[in-house]
Biopython code that builds the backbone (N, CA, C, O; Angstrom):
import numpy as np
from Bio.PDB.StructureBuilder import StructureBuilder

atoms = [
    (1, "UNK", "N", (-0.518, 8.002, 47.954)),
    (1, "UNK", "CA", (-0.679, 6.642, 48.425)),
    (1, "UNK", "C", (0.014, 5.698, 47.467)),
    (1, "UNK", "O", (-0.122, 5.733, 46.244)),
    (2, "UNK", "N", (0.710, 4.921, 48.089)),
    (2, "UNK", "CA", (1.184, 3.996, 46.939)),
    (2, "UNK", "C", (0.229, 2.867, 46.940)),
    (2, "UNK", "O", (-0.718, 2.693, 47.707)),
    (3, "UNK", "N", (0.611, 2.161, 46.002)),
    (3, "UNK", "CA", (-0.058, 0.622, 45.742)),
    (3, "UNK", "C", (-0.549, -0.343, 46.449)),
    (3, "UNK", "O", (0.240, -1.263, 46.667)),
    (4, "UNK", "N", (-1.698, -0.449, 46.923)),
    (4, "UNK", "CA", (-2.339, -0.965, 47.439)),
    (4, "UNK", "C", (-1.613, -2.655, 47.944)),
    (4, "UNK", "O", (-1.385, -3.152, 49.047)),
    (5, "UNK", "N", (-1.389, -3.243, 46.243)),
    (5, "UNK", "CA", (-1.336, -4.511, 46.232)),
    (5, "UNK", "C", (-0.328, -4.551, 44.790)),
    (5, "UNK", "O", (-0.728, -4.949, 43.696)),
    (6, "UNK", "N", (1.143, -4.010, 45.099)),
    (6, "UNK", "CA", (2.036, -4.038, 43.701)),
    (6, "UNK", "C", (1.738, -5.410, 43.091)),
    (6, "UNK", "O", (1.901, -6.562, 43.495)),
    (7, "UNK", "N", (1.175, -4.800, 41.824)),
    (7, "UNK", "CA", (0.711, -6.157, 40.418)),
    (7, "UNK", "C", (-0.242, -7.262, 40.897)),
    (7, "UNK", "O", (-0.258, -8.452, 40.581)),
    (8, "UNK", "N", (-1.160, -6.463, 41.872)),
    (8, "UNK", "CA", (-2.534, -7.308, 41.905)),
    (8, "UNK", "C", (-3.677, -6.804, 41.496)),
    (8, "UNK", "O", (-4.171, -5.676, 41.470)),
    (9, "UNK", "N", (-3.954, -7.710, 41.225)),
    (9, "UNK", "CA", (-5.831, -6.249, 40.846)),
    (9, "UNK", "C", (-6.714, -7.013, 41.835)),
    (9, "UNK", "O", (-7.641, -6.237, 42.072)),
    (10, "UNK", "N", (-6.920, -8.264, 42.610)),
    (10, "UNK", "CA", (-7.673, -8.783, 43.020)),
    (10, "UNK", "C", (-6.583, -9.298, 44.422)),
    (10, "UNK", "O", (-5.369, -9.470, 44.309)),
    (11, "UNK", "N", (-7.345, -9.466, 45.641)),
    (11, "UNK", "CA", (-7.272, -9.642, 46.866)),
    (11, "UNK", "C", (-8.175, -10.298, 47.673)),
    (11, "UNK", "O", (-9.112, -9.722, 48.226)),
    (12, "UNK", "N", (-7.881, -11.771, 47.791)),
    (12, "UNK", "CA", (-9.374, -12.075, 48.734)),
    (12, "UNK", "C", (-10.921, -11.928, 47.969)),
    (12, "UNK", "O", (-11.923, -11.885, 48.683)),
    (13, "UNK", "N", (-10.994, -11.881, 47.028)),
    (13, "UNK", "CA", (-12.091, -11.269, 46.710)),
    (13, "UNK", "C", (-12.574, -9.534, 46.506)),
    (13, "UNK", "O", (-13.667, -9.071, 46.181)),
    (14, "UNK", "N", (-11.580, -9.001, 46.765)),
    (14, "UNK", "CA", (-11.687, -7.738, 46.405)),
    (14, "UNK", "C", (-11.135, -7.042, 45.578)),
    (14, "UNK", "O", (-9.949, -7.364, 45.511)),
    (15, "UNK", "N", (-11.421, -6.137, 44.815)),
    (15, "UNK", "CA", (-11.160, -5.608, 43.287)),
    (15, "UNK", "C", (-10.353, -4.564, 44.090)),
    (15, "UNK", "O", (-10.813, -3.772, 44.913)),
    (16, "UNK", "N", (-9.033, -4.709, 43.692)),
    (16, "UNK", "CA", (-8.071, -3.815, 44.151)),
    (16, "UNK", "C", (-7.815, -2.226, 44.058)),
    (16, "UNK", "O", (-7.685, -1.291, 44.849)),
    (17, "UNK", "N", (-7.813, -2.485, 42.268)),
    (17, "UNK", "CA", (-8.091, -1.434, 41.279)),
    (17, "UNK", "C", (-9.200, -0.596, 41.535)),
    (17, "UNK", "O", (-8.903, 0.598, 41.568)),
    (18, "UNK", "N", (-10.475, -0.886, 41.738)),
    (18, "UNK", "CA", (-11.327, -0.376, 42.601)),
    (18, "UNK", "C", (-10.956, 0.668, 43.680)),
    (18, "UNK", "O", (-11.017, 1.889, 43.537)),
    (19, "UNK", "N", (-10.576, 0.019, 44.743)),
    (19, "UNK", "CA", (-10.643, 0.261, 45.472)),
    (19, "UNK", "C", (-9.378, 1.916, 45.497)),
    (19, "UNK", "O", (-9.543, 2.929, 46.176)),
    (20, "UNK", "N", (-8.242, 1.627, 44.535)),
    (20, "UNK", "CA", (-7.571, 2.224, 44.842)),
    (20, "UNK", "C", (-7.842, 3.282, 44.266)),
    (20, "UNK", "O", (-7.257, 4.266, 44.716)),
    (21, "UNK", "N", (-8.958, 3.551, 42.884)),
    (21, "UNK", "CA", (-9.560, 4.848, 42.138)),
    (21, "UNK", "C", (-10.474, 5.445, 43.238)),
    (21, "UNK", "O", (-10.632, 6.653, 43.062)),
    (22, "UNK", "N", (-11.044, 5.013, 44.193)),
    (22, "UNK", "CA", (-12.234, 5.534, 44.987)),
    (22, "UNK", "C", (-11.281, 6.179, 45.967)),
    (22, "UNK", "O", (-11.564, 7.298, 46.395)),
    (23, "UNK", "N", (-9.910, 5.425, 46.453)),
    (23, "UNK", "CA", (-8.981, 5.944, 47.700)),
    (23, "UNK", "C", (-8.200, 7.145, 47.535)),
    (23, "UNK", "O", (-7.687, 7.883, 48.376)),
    (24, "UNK", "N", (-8.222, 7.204, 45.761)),
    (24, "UNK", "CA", (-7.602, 8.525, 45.094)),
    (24, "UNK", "C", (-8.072, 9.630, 44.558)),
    (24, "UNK", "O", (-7.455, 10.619, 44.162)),
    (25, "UNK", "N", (-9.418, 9.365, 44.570)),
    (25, "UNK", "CA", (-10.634, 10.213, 43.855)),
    (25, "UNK", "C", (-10.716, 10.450, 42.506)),
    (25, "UNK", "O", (-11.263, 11.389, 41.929)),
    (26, "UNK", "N", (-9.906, 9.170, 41.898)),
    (26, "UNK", "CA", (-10.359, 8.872, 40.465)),
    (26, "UNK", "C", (-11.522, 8.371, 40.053)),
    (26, "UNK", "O", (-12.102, 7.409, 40.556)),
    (27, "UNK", "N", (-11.946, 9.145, 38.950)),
    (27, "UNK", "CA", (-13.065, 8.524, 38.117)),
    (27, "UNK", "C", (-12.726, 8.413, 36.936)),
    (27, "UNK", "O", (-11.902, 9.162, 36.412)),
    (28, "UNK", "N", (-13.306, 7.473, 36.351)),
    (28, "UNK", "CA", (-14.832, 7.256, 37.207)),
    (28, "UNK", "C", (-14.271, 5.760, 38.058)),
    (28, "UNK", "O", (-13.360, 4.948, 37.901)),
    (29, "UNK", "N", (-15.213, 5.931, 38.857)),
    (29, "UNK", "CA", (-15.011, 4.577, 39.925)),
    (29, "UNK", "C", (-16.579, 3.856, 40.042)),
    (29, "UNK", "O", (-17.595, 4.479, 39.733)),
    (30, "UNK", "N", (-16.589, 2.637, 40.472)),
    (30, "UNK", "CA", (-17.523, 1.891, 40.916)),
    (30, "UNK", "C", (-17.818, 1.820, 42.484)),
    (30, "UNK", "O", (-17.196, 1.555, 43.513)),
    (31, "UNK", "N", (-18.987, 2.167, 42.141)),
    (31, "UNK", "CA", (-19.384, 1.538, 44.154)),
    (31, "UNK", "C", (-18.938, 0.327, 44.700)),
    (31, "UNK", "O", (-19.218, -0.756, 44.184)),
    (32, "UNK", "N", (-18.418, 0.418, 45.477)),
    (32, "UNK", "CA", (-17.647, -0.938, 46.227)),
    (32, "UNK", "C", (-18.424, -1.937, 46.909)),
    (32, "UNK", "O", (-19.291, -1.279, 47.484)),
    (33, "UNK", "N", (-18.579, -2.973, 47.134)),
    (33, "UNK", "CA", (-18.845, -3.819, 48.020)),
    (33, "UNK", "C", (-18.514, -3.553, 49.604)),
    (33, "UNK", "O", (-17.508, -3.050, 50.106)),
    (34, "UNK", "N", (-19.350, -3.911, 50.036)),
    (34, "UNK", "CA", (-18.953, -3.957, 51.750)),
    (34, "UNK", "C", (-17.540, -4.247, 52.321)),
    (34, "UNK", "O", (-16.987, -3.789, 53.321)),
    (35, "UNK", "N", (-17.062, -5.254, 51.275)),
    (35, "UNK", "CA", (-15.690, -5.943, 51.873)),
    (35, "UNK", "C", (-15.000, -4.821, 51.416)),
    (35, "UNK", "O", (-14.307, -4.112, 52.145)),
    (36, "UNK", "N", (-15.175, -4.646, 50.214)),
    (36, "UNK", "CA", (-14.433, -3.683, 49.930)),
    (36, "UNK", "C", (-13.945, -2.302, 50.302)),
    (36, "UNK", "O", (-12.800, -1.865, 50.426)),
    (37, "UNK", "N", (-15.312, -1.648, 50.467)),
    (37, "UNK", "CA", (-14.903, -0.598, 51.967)),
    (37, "UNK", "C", (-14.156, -0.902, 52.918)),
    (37, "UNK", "O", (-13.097, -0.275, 52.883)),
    (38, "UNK", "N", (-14.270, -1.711, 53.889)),
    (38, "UNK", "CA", (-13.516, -2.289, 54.829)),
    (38, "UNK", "C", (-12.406, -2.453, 54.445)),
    (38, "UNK", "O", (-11.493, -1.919, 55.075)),
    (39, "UNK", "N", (-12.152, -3.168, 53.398)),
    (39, "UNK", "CA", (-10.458, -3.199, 52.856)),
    (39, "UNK", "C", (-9.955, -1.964, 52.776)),
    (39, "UNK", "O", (-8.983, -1.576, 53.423)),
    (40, "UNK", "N", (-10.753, -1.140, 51.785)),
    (40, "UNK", "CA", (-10.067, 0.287, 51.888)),
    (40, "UNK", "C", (-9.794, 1.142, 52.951)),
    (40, "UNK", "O", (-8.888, 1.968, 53.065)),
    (41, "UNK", "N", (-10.948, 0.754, 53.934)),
    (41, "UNK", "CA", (-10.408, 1.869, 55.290)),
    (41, "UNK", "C", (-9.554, 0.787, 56.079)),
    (41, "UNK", "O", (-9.248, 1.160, 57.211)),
    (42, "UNK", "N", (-9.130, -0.409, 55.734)),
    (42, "UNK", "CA", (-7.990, -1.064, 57.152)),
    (42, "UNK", "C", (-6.588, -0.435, 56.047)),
    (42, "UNK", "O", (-5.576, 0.008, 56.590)),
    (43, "UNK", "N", (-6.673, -0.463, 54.933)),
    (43, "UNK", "CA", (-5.224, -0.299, 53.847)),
    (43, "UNK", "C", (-4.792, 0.862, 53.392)),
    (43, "UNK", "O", (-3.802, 0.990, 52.671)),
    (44, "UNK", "N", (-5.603, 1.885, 53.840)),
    (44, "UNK", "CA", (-5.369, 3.169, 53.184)),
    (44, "UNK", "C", (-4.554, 4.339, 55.041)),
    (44, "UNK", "O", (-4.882, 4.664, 56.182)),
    (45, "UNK", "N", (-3.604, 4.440, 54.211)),
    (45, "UNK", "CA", (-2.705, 5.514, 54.986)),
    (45, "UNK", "C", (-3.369, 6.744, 55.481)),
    (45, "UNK", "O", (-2.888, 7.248, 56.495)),
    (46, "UNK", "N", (-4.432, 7.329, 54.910)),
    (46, "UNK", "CA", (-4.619, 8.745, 55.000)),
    (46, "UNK", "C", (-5.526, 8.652, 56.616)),
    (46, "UNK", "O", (-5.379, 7.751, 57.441)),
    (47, "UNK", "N", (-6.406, 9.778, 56.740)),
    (47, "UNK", "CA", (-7.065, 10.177, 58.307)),
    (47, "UNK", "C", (-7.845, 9.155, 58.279)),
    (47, "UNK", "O", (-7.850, 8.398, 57.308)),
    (48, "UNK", "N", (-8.530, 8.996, 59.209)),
    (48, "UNK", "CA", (-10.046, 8.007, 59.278)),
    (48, "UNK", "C", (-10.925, 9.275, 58.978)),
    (48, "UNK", "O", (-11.946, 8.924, 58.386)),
    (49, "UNK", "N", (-10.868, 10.691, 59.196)),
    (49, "UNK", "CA", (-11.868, 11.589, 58.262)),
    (49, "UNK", "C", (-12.015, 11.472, 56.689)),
    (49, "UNK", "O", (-13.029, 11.238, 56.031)),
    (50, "UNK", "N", (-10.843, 11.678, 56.314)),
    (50, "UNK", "CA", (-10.752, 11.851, 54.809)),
    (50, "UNK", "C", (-11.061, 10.537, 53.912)),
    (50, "UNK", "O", (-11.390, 10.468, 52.728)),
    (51, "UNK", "N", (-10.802, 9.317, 55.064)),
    (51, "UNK", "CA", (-11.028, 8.376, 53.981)),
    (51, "UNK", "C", (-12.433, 8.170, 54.169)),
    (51, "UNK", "O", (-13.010, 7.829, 53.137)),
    (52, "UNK", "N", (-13.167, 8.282, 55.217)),
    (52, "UNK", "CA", (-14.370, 8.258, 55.099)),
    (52, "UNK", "C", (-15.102, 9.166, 54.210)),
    (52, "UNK", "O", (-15.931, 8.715, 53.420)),
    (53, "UNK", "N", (-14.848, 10.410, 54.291)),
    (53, "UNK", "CA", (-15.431, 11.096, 53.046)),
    (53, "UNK", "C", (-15.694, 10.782, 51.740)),
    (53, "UNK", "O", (-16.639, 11.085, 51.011)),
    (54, "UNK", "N", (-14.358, 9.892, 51.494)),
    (54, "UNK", "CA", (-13.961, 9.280, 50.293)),
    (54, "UNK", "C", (-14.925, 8.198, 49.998)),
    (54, "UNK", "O", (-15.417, 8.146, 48.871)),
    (55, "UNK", "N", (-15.330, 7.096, 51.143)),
    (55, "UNK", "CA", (-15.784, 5.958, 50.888)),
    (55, "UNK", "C", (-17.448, 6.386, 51.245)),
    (55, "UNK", "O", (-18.232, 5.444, 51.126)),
    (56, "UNK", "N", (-17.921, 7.440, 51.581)),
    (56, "UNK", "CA", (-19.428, 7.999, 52.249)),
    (56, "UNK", "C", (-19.469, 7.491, 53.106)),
    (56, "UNK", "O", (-20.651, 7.252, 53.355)),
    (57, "UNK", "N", (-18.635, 6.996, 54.056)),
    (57, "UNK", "CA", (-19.012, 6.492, 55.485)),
    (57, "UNK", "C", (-18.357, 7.079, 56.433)),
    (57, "UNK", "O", (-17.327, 7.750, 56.365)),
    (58, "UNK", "N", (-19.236, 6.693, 57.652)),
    (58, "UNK", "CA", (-18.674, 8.123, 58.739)),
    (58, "UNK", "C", (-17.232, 7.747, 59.411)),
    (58, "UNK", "O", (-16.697, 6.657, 59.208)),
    (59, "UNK", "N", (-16.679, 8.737, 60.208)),
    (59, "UNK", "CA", (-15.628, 8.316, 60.583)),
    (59, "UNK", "C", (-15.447, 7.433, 61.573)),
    (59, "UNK", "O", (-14.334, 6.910, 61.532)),
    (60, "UNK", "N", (-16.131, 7.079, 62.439)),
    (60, "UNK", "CA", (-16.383, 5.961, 63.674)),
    (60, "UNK", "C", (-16.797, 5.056, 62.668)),
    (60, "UNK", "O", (-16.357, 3.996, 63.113)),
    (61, "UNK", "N", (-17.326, 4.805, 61.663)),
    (61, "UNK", "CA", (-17.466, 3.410, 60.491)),
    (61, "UNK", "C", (-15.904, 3.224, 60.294)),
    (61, "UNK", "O", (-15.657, 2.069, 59.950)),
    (62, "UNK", "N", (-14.850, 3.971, 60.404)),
    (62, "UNK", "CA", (-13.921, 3.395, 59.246)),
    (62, "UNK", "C", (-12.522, 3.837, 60.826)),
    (62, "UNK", "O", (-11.295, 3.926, 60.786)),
    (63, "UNK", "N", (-13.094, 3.931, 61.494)),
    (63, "UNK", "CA", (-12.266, 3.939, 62.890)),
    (63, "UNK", "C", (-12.425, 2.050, 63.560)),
    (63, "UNK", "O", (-11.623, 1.216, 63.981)),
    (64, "UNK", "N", (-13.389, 2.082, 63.411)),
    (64, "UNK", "CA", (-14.052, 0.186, 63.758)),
    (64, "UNK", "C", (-13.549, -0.476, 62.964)),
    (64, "UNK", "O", (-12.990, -1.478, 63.410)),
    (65, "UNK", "N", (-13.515, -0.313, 61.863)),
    (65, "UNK", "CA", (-12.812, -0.972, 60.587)),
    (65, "UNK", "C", (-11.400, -1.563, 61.223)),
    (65, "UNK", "O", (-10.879, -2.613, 61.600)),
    (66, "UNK", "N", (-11.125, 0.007, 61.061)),
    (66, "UNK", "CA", (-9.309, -0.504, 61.663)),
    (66, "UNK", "C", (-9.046, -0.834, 62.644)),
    (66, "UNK", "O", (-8.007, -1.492, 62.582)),
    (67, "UNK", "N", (-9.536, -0.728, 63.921)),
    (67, "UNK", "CA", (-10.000, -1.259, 64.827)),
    (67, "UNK", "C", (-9.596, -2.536, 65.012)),
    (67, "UNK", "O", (-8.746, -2.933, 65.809)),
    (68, "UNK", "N", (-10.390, -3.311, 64.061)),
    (68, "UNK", "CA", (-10.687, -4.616, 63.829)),
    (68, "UNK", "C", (-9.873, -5.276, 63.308)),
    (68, "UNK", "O", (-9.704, -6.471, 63.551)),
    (69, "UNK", "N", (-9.364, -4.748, 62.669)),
    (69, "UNK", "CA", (-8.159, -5.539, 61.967)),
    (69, "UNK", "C", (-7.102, -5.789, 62.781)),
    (69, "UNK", "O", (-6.274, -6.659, 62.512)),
    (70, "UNK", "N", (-7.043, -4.972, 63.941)),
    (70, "UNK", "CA", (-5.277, -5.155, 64.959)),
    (70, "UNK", "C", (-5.670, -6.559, 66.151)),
    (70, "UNK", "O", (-4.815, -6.952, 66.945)),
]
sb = StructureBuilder()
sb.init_structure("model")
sb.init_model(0)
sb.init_chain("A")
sb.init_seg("    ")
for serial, (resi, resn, name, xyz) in enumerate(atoms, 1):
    if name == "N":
        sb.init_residue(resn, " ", resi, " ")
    sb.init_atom(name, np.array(xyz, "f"), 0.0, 1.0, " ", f" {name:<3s}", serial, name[0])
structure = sb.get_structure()
């Protein structure tokens, strides 16, 4: 995955950096905020399975997500 947000760490209110250790399965990572999930499943390239695994939410959670965003 590349860069979320080249030379941002923050977005709207969301911790970028965050988001992008949890999207890569780096640790250690922090539990995300709500927005923040959501950011990660509308911005992240991979399945709506895998990223849900990633974020503990199911895959119809992070299918709605993106969903939502179009």
């Amino acid at each position: 995955m590349n860069s979320l947000r080249e030379f941002n760490t923050w977005d709207r209110g969301v911790d970028v950096v965050a988001v992008e250790r949890v999207l890569k399965g780096s640790l250690p990572h922090t539990v995300l905020e709500p927005e923040e999930l959501r950011y990660a499943a509308r911005h992240s390239k991979a399945s709506a399975r895998s990223v849900a695994k990633l974020l503990g939410v199911s895959e119809k959670t992070v299918t709605s997500w993106r969903e939502a965003e179009a």
